[in-house]
DRENDO-1510 file (C-alpha; in Angstrom, 1 decimal, always signed):
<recs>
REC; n; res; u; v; w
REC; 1; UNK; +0.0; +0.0; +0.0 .
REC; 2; UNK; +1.2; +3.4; -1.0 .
REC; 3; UNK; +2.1; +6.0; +1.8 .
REC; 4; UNK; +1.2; +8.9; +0.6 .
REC; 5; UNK; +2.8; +12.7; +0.8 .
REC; 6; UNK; +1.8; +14.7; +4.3 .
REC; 7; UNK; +0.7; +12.3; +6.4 .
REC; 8; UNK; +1.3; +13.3; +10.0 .
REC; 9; UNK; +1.6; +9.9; +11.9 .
REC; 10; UNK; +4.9; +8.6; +11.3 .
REC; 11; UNK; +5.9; +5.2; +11.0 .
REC; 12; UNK; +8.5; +2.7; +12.2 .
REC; 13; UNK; +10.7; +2.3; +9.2 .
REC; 14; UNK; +10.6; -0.6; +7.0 .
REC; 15; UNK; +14.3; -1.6; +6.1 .
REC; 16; UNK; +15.5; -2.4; +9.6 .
REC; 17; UNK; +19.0; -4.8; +9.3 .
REC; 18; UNK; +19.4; -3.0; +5.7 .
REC; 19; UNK; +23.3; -1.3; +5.4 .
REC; 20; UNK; +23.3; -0.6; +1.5 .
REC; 21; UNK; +20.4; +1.3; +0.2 .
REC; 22; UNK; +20.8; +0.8; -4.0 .
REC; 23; UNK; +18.5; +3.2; -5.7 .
REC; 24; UNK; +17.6; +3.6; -9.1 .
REC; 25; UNK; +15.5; +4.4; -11.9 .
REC; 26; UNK; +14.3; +5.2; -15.4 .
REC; 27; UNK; +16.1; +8.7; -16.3 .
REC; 28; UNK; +13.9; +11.1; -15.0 .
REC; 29; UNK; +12.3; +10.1; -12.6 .
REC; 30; UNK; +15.0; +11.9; -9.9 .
REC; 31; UNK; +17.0; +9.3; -8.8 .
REC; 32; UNK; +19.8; +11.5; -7.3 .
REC; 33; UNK; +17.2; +13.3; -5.8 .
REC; 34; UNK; +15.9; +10.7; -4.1 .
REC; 35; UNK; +19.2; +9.0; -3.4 .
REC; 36; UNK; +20.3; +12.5; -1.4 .
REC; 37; UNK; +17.2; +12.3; +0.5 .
REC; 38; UNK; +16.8; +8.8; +1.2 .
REC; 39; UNK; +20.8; +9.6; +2.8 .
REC; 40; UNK; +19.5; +12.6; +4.7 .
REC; 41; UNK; +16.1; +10.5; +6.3 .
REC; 42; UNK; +18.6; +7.6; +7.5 .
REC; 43; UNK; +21.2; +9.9; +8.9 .
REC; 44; UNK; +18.1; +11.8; +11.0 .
REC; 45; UNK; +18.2; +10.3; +14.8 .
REC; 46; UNK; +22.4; +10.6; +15.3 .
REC; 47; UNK; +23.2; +8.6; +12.2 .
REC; 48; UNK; +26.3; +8.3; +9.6 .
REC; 49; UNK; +25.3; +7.7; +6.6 .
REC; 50; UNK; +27.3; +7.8; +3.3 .
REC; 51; UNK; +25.9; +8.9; -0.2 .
REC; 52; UNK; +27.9; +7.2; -3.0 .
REC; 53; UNK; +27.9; +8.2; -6.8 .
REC; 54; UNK; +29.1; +6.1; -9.5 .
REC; 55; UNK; +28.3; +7.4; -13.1 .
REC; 56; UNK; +30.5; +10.5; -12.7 .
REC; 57; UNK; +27.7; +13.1; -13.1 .
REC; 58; UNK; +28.9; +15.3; -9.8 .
REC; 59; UNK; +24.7; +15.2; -9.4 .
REC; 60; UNK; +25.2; +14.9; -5.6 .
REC; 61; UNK; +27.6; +18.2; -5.4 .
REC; 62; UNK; +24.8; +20.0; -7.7 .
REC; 63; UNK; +22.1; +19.0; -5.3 .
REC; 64; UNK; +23.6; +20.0; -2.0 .
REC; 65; UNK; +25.4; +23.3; -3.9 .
REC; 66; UNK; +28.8; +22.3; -3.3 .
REC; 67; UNK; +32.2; +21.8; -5.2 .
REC; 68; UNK; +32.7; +19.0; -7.1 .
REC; 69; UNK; +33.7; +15.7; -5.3 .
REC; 70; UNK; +37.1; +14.4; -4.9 .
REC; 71; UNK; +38.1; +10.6; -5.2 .
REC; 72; UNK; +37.0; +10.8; -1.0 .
REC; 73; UNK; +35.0; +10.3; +1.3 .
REC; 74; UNK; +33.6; +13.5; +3.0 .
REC; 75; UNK; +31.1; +15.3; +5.5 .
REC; 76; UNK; +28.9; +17.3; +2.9 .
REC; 77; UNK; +25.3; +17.5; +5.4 .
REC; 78; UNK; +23.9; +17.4; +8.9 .
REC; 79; UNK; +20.7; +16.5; +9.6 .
REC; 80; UNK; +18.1; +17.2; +12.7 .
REC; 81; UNK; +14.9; +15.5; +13.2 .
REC; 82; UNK; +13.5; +19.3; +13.1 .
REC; 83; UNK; +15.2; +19.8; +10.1 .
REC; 84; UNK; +13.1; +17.3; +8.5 .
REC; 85; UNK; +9.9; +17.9; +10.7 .
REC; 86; UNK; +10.2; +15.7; +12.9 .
REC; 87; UNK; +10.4; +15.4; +16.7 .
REC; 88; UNK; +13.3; +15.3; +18.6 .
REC; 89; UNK; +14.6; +11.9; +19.5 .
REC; 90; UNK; +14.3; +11.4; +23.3 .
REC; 91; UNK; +17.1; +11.4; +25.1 .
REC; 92; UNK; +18.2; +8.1; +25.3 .
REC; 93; UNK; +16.7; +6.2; +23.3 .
REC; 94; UNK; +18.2; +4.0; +20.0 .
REC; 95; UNK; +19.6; +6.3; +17.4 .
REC; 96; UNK; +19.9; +9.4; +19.5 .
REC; 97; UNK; +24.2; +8.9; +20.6 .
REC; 98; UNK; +24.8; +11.3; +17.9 .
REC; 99; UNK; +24.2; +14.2; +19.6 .
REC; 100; UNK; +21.8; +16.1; +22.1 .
REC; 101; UNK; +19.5; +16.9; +19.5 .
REC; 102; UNK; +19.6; +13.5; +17.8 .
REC; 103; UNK; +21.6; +14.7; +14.5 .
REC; 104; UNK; +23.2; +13.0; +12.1 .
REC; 105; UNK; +25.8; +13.2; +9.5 .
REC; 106; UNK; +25.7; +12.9; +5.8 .
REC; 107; UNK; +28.8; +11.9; +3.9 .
REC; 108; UNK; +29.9; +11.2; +0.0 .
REC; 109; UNK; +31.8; +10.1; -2.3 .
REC; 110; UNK; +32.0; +10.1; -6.2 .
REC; 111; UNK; +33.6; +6.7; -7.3 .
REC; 112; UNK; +36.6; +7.5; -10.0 .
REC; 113; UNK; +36.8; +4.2; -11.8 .
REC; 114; UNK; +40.4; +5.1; -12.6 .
REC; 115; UNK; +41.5; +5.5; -9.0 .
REC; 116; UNK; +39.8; +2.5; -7.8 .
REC; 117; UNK; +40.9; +0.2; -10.2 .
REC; 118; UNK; +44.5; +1.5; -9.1 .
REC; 119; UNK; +43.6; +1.0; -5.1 .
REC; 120; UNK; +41.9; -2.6; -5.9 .
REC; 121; UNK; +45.4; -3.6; -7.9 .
REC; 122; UNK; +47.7; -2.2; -4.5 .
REC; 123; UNK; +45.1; -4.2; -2.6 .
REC; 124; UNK; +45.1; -7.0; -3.8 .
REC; 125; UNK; +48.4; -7.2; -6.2 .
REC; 126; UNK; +50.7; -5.0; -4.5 .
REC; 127; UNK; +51.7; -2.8; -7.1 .
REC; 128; UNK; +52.3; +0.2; -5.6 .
REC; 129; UNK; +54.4; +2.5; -7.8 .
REC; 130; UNK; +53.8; +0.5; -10.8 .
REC; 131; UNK; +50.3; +0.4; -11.1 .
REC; 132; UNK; +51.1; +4.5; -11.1 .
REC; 133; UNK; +52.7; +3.5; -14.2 .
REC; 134; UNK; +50.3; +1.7; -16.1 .
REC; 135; UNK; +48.1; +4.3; -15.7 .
REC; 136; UNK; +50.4; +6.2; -17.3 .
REC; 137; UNK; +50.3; +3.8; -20.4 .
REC; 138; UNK; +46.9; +3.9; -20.8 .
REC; 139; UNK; +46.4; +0.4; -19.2 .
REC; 140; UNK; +43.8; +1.7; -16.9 .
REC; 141; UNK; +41.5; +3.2; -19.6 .
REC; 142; UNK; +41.6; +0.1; -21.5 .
REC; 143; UNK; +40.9; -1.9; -18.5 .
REC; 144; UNK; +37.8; +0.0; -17.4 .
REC; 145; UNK; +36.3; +0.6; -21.2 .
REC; 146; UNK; +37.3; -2.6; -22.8 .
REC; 147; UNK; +37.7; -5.4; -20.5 .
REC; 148; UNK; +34.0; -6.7; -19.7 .
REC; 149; UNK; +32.2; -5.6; -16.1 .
REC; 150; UNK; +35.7; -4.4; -14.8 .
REC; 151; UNK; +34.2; -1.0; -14.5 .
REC; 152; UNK; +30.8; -2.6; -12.7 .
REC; 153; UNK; +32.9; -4.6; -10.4 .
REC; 154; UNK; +35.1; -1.9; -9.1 .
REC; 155; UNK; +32.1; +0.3; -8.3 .
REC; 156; UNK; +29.6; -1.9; -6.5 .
REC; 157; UNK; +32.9; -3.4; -4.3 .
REC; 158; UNK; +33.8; -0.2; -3.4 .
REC; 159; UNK; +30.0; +0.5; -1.4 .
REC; 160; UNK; +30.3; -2.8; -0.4 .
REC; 161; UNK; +33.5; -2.5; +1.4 .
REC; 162; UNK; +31.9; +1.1; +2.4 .
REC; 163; UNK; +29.2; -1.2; +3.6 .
REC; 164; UNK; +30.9; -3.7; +5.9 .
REC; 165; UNK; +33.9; -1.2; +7.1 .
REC; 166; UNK; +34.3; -1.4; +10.4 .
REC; 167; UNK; +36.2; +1.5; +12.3 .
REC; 168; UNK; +38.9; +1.1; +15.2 .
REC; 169; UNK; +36.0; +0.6; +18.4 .
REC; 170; UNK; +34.9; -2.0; +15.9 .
REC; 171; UNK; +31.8; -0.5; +14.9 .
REC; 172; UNK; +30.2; +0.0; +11.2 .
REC; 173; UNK; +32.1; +3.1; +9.8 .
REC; 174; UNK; +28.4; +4.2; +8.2 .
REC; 175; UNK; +24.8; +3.1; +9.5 .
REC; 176; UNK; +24.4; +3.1; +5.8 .
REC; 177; UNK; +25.2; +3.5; +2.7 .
REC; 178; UNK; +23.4; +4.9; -0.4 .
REC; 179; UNK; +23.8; +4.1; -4.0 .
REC; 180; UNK; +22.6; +6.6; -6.8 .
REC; 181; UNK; +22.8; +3.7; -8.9 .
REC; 182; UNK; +22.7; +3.4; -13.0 .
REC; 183; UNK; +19.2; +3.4; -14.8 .
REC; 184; UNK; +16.8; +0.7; -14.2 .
REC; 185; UNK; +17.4; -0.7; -17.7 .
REC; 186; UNK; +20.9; -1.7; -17.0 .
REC; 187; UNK; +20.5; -2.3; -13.2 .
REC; 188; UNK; +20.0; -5.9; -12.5 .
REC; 189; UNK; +23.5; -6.6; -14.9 .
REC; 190; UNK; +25.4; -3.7; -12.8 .
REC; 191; UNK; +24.6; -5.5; -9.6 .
REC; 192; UNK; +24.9; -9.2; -10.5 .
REC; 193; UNK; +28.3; -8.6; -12.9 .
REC; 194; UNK; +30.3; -10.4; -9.9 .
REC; 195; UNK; +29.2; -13.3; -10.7 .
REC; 196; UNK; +29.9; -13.2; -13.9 .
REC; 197; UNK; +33.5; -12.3; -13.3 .
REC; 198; UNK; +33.5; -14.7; -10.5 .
REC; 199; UNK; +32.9; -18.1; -12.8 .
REC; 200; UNK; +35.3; -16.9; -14.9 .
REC; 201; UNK; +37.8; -16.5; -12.6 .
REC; 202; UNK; +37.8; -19.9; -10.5 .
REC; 203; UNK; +40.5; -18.8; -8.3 .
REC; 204; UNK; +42.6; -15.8; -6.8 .
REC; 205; UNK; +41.6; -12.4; -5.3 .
REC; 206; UNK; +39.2; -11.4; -8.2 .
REC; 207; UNK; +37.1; -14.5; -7.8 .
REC; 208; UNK; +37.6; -14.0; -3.6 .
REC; 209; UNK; +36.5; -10.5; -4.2 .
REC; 210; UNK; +33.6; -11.6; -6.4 .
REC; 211; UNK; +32.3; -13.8; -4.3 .
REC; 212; UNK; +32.8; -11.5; -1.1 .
REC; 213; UNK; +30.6; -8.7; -2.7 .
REC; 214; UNK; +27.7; -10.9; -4.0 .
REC; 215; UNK; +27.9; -12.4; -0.4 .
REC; 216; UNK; +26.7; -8.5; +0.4 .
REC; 217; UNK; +24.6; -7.9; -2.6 .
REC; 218; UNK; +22.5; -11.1; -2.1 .
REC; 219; UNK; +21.9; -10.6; +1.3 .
REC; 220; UNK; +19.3; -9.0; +4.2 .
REC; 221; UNK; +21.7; -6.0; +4.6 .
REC; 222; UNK; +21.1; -5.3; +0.6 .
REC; 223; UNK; +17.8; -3.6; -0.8 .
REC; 224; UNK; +17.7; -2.3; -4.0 .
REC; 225; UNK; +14.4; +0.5; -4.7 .
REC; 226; UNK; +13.4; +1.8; -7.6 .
REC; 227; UNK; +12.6; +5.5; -8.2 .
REC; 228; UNK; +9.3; +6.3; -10.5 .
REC; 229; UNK; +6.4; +8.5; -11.9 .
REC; 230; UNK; +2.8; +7.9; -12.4 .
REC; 231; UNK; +3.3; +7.5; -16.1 .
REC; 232; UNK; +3.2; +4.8; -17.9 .
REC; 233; UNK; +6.6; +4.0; -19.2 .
REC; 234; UNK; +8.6; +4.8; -15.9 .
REC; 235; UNK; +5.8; +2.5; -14.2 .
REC; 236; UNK; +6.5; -0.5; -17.3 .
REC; 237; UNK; +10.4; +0.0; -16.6 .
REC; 238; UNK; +9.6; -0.2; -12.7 .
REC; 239; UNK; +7.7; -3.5; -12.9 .
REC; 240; UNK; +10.4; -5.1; -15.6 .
REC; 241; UNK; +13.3; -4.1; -13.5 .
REC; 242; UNK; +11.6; -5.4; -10.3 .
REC; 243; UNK; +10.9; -8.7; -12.1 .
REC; 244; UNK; +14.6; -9.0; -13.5 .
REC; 245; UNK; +15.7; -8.2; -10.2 .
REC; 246; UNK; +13.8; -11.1; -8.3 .
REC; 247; UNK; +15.2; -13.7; -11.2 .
REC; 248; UNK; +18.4; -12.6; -10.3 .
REC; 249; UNK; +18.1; -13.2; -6.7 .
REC; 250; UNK; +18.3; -9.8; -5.7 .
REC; 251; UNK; +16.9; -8.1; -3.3 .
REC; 252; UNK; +14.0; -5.9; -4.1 .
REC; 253; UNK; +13.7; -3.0; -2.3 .
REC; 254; UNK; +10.9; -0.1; -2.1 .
REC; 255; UNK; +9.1; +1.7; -4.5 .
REC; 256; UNK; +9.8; +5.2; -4.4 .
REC; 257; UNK; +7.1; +7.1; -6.4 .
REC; 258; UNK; +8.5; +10.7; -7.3 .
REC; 259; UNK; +7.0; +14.4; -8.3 .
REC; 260; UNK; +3.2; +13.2; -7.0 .
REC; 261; UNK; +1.1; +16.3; -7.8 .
REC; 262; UNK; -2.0; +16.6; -5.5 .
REC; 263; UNK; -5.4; +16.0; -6.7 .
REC; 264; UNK; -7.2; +19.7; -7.5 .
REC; 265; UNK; -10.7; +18.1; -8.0 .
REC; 266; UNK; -12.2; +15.1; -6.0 .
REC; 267; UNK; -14.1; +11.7; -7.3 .
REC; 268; UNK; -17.0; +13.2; -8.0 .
REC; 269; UNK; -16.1; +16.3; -9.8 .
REC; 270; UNK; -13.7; +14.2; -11.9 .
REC; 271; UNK; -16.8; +11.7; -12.6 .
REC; 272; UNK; -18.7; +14.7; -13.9 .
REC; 273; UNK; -16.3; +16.1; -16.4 .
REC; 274; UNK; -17.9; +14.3; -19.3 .
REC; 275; UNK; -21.2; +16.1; -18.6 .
REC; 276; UNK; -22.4; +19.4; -19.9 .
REC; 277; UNK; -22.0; +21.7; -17.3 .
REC; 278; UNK; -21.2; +24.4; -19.4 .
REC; 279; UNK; -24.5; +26.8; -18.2 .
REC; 280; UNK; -23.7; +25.5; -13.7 .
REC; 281; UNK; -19.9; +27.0; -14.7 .
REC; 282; UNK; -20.6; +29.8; -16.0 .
REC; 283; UNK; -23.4; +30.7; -13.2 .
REC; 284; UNK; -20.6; +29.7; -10.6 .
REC; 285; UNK; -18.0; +32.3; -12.5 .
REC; 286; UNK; -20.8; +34.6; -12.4 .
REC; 287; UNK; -21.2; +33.9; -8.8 .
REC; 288; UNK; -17.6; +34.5; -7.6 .
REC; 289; UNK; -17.4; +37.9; -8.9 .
REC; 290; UNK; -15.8; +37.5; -12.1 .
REC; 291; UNK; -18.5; +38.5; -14.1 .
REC; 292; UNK; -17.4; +42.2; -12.5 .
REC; 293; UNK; -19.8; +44.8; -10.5 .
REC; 294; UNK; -22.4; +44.5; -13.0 .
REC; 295; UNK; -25.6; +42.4; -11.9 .
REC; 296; UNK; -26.8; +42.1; -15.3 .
REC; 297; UNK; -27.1; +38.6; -16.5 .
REC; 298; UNK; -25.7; +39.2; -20.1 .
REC; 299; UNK; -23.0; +41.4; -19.0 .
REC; 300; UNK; -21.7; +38.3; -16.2 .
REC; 301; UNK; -22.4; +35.8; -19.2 .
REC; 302; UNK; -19.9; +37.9; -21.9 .
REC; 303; UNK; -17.2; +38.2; -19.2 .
REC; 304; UNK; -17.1; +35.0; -17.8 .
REC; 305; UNK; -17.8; +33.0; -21.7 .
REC; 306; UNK; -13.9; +33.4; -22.8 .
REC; 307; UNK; -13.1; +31.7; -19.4 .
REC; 308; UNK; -15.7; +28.4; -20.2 .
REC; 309; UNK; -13.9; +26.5; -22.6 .
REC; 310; UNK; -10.5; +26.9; -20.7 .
REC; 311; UNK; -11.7; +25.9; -17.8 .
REC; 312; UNK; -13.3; +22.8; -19.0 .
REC; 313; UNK; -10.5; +22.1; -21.0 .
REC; 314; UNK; -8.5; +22.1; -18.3 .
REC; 315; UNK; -11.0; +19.7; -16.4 .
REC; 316; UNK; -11.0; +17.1; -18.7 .
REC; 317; UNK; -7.8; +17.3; -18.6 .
REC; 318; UNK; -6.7; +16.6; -15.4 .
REC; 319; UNK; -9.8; +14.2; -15.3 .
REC; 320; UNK; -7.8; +12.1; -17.5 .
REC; 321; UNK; -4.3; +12.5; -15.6 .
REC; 322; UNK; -6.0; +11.5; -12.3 .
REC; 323; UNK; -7.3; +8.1; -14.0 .
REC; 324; UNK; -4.3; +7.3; -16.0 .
REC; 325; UNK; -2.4; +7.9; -12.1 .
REC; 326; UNK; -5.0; +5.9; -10.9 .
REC; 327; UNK; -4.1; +3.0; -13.4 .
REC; 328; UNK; -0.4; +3.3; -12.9 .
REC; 329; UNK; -0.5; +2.8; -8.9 .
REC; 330; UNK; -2.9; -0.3; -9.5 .
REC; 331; UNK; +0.0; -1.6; -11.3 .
REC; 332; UNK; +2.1; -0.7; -8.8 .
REC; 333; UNK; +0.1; -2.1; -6.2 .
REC; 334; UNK; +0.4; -5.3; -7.7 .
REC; 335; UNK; +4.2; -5.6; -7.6 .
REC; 336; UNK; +3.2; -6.1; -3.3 .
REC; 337; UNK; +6.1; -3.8; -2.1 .
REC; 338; UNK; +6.0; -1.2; +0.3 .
REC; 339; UNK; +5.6; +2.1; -1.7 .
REC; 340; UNK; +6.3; +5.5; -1.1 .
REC; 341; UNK; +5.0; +8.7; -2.4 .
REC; 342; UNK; +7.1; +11.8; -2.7 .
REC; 343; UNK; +5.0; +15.5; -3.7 .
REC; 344; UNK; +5.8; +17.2; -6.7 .
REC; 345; UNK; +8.2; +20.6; -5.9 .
REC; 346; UNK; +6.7; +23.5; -7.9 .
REC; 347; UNK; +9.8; +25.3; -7.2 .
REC; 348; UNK; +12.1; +22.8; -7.9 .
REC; 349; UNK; +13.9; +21.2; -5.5 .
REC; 350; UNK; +17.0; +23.1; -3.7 .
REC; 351; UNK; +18.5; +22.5; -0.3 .
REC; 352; UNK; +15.5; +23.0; +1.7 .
REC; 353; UNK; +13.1; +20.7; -0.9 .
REC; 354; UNK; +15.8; +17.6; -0.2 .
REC; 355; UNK; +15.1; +18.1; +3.4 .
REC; 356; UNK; +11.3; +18.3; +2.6 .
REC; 357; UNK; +11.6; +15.4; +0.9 .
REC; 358; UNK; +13.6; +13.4; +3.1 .
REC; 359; UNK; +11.1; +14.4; +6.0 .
REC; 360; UNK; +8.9; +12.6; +4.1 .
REC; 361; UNK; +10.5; +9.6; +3.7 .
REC; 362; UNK; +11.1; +9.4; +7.2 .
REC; 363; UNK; +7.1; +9.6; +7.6 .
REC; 364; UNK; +6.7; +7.0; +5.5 .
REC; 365; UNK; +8.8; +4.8; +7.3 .
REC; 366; UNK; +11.5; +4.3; +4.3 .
REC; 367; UNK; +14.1; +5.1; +6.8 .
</recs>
């Protein structure tokens, strides 16, 4: 069942146990959008969380309005339960160590394929200085363009290892971890390439590594959402990519329904569109005042007839949005995962619409 934008009860969230929070979508929908505030709802309540970007857009740095990420992981928000509407944590109670007001922290990091490829082959081959030199040579572009799911595999280890890093008390570095990951249509390939590499590679630290991330990607702590509009192709690309998911034996995740634009008629005015109400229209323009001072009944009717066919126009119109949404969330409905609804920002969304947003996530109980 959906939860919809604005409702004041909020619930327990529904991803308890989940570290790595992989979200994506048809392009858009505002999957970086949703991404940031999905990291900002989970860091609420004394939380780190870390936001992770992998198709080199610098969307995240746009979003929040600062300068372009490094190859490194850094502190780019903090978050309140007030920021985001909510009430304070009370003292005490789980998720509140992170400060007195129950803040948390937002951090990032904007994957460069290039660099990780080089820290993987120091990991793991101990190149040091001459891995600096095939990079020179070229060796690193061709490894990351040519050579099959190289790229792939370097990205989704890297928020794995973010994932299961533990600092020096022993504790998870991050509560958890946030993918803005690629588009729906490539999605389920992106996150299941391990095992690809792994049967190819029967032995040695690429299969070990392999297998150690699909180990994370497969598992509870793993939940992959999918951002999407009430229209019908985002809503089509949503169900595919939630079926290829489940063949895969990933885990689904959450639907995360984007720009929602509130009703402006109800059921029953919608029902009526169809009719001719062109006369009870123009007697309630007339009615309001917008026929001007004049009483007269064919002065109201000239200045309120170039507003009639507008108006209905415009009725019809929106009649047919609100049952073509209504279709779309049916098919929706049917997928039986939790669903959230996130409103539609006339303004657009800035610093203070991510916070909106993420307060609503939080409502909702994706976080």
């Amino acid at each position: 069942m959906a939860r919809t934008p604005g409702q004041a009860a909020r619930r327990d969230p529904d991803w308890e146990g989940v570290r790595l929070h992989v979200v994506s979508g048809k392009g858009g929908t505002g999957k970086t959008t949703v991404a940031a505030a999905l990291a900002l709802a989970l860091a609420a309540e004394g939380r780190r969380t870390l936001l992770i970007e992998v198709e080199g857009r610098q969307g995240i740095a746009e979003l929040f309005g600062i300068a372009a990420l490094p190859y490194e992981e850094r502190r780019i928000a903090s978050v309140t339960p007030a920021q985001l509407g909510l009430p304070a944590v009370p003292a005490g109670s789980a998720g509140s160590a992170g400060s007195a007001t129950g803040g948390g922290e937002v951090h990032a990091l904007a994957i460069d394929t290039e660099q990780a490829l080089l820290e993987y082959l120091d990991m793991f081959y101990k190149l040091g200085r001459a891995g600096k030199a095939l990079q020179k040579v070229g060796f690193v572009d061709f490894a990351t363009t040519i050579a099959p799911g190289v790229r792939d595999v370097l990205l989704t280890g890297k928020a794995c290892e973010a994932a299961r890093r533990k600092g020096p008390d022993g504790r998870r570095r991050y509560d958890a971890v946030v993918m803005d990951a690629p588009p729906t249509g490539r999605i389920t390939r992106f996150l299941n390439v391990n095992s690809e590499v792994a049967g190819l590679a029967r032995f040695g630290p690429i299969h070990t590594q392999a297998q150690a991330v699909m180990r994370v990607l497969k598992s509870p702590e793993t939940a992959v959402h999918l951002v999407t509009l009430l229209e019908e192709m985002p809503v089509q690309e949503t169900v595919d990519g939630f079926a290829e998911l489940r063949e895969a034996g990933l885990p689904t995740g959450g639907v995360l329904v984007n720009m929602v634009r509130p009703p402006v008629l109800d059921a029953a005015a919608v029902a009526a569109v169809d009719g001719d109400h062109r006369e009870e229209v123009a007697l309630a323009l007339g009615e309001a005042g917008l026929g001007g001072r004049s009483r007269k009944p064919e002065t109201v009717r000239a200045a309120v007839e170039p507003l009639l066919d507008p108006l209905l126009e415009q009725a019809r119109e929106h009649a047919e949005r609100v049952e073509l949404e209504r279709e779309q969330r049916a098919d929706l409905q049917r997928l039986k995962l939790p669903t959230y609804e996130l409103p539609l920002l006339g303004e657009g969304v800035d610093l203070g619409g991510l916070y909106r947003l993420a307060g609503e996530l939080k409502r909702q109980g994706a976080a």
